[in-house]
C-alpha positions as CSV (number, residue, x, y, z in Angstrom):
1,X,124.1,111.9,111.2
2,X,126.0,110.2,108.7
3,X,129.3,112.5,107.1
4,X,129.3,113.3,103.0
5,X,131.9,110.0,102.4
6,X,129.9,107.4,104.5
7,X,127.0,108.7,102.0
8,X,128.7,108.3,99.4
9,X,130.5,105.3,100.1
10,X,126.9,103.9,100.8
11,X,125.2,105.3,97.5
12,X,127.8,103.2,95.8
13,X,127.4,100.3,97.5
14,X,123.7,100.5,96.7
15,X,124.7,100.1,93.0
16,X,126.3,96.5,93.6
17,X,123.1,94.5,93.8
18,X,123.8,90.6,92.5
19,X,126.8,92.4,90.4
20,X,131.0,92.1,91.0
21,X,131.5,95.2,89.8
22,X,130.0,98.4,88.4
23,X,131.0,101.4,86.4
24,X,130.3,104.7,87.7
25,X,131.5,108.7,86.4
26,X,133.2,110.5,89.3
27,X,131.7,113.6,87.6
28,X,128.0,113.0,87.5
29,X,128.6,111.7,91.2
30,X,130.1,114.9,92.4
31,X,127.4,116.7,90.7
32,X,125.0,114.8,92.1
33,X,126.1,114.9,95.7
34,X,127.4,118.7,95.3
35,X,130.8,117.8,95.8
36,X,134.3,118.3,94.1
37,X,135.7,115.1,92.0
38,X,138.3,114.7,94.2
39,X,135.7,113.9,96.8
40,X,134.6,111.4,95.1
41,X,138.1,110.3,94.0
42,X,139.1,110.3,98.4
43,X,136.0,108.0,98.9
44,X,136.9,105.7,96.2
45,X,140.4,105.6,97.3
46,X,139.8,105.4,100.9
47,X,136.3,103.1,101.0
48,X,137.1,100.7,98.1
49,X,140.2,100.1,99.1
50,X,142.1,95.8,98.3
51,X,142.0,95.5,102.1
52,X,138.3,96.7,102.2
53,X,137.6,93.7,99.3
54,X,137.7,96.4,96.2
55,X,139.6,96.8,93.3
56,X,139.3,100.7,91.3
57,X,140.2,100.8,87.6
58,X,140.2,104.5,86.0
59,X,139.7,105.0,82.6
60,X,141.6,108.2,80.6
61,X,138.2,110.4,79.7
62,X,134.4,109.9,79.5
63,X,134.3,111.7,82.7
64,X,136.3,110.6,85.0
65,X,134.4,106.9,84.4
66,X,136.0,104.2,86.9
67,X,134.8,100.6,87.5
68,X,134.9,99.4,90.8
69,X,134.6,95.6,91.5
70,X,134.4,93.5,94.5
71,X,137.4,90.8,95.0
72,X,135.5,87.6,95.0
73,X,137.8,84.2,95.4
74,X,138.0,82.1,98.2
75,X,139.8,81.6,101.3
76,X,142.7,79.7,99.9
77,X,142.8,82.9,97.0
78,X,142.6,86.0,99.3
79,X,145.0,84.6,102.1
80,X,147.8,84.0,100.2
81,X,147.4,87.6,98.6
82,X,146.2,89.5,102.0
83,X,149.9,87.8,103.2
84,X,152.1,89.2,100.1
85,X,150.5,92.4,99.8
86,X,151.4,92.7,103.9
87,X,154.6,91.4,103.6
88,X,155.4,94.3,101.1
89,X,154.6,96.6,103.4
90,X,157.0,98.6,105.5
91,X,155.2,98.8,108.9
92,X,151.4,98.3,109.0
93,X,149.1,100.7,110.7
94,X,146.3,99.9,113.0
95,X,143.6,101.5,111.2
96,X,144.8,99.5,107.9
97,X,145.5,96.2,110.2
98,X,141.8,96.7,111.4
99,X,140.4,97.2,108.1
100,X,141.7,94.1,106.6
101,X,140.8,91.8,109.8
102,X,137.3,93.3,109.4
103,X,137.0,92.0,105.6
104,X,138.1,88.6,107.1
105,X,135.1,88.5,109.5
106,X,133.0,89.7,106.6
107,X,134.3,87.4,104.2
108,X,133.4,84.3,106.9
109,X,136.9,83.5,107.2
110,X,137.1,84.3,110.9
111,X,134.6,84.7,113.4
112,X,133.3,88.5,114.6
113,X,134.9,87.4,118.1
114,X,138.5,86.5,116.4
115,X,138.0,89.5,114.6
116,X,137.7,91.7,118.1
117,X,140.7,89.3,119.5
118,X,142.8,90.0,116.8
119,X,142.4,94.1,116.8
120,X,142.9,94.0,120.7
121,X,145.9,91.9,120.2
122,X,147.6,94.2,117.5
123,X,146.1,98.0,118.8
124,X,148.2,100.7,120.1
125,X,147.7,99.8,123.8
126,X,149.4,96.3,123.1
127,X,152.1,97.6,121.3
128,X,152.7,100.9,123.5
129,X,156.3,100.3,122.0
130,X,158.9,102.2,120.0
131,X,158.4,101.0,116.2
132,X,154.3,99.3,116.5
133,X,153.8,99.6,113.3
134,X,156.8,97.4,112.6
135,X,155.5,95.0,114.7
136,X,151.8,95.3,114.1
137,X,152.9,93.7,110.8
138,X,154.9,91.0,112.1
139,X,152.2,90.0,114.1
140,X,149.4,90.3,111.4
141,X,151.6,88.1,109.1
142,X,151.3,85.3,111.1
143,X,147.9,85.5,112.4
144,X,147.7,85.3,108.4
145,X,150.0,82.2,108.2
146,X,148.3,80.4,111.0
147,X,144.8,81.2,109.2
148,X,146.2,79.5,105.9
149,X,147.2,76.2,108.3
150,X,144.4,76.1,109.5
């Protein structure tokens, strides 16, 4: 049985269709599902996410209206920015490192079987060392340097 945010997060997606982006009201959502507008607000933050392929724009009234788009571009777009958006990060934790080496699978840019090689090769039983997430993305930047090469 799927939890409240997975339904969510799949009610949303549902709205996507042929379209890049779509406008939704956080209120009439959390009415809809039952929920608090925050609970829609921790979905939207947490499953539409840049490393999940989604950017959120808010907009000041009319409900709490927010547009949520999908980042479309190619390869030679989204590498580049995956690798400055990582490289401004302090350390880089699995669950984040995972997320954004699924949305390259998804996005065709690496296989599903690089995808399961590269989350074995930056999890926490590989890096069973002091400061992981330090390394994790070290690691991950140049998996994503090698992938622009290549």
């Amino acid at each position: 049985m799927a939890n409240i945010s997975d339904t969510i997060e799949q009610f949303i997606k549902s709205f996507f269709g042929d379209s890049d982006s779509i406008q939704l009201s956080r209120n009439d959502l959390a009415h809809y599902f039952g929920v608090s507008p925050s609970q829609i607000s921790y979905v939207l933050t947490t499953r539409f996410s840049v490393d999940r392929g989604y950017v959120i724009e808010s907009k000041r009234g009319g409900g709490g209206s927010v547009t949520v788009a999908k980042i479309v571009g190619t390869k030679d777009d989204f590498l580049p920015e995956l690798l400055k958006q990582t490289d401004a990060l302090d350390a880089l934790t699995f669950n984040k490192a995972a997320s954004m080496t699924d949305r390259l699978a998804r996005d065709g840019i690496i296989t599903d079987g690089e995808a399961a090689i590269v989350k074995s090769a930056i999890g926490d039983k590989a890096l069973a060392v002091p400061m992981a997430d330090a390394l994790r993305k070290n690691i991950f930047k140049e998996i994503l340097v090698g992938l622009i090469r290549r």
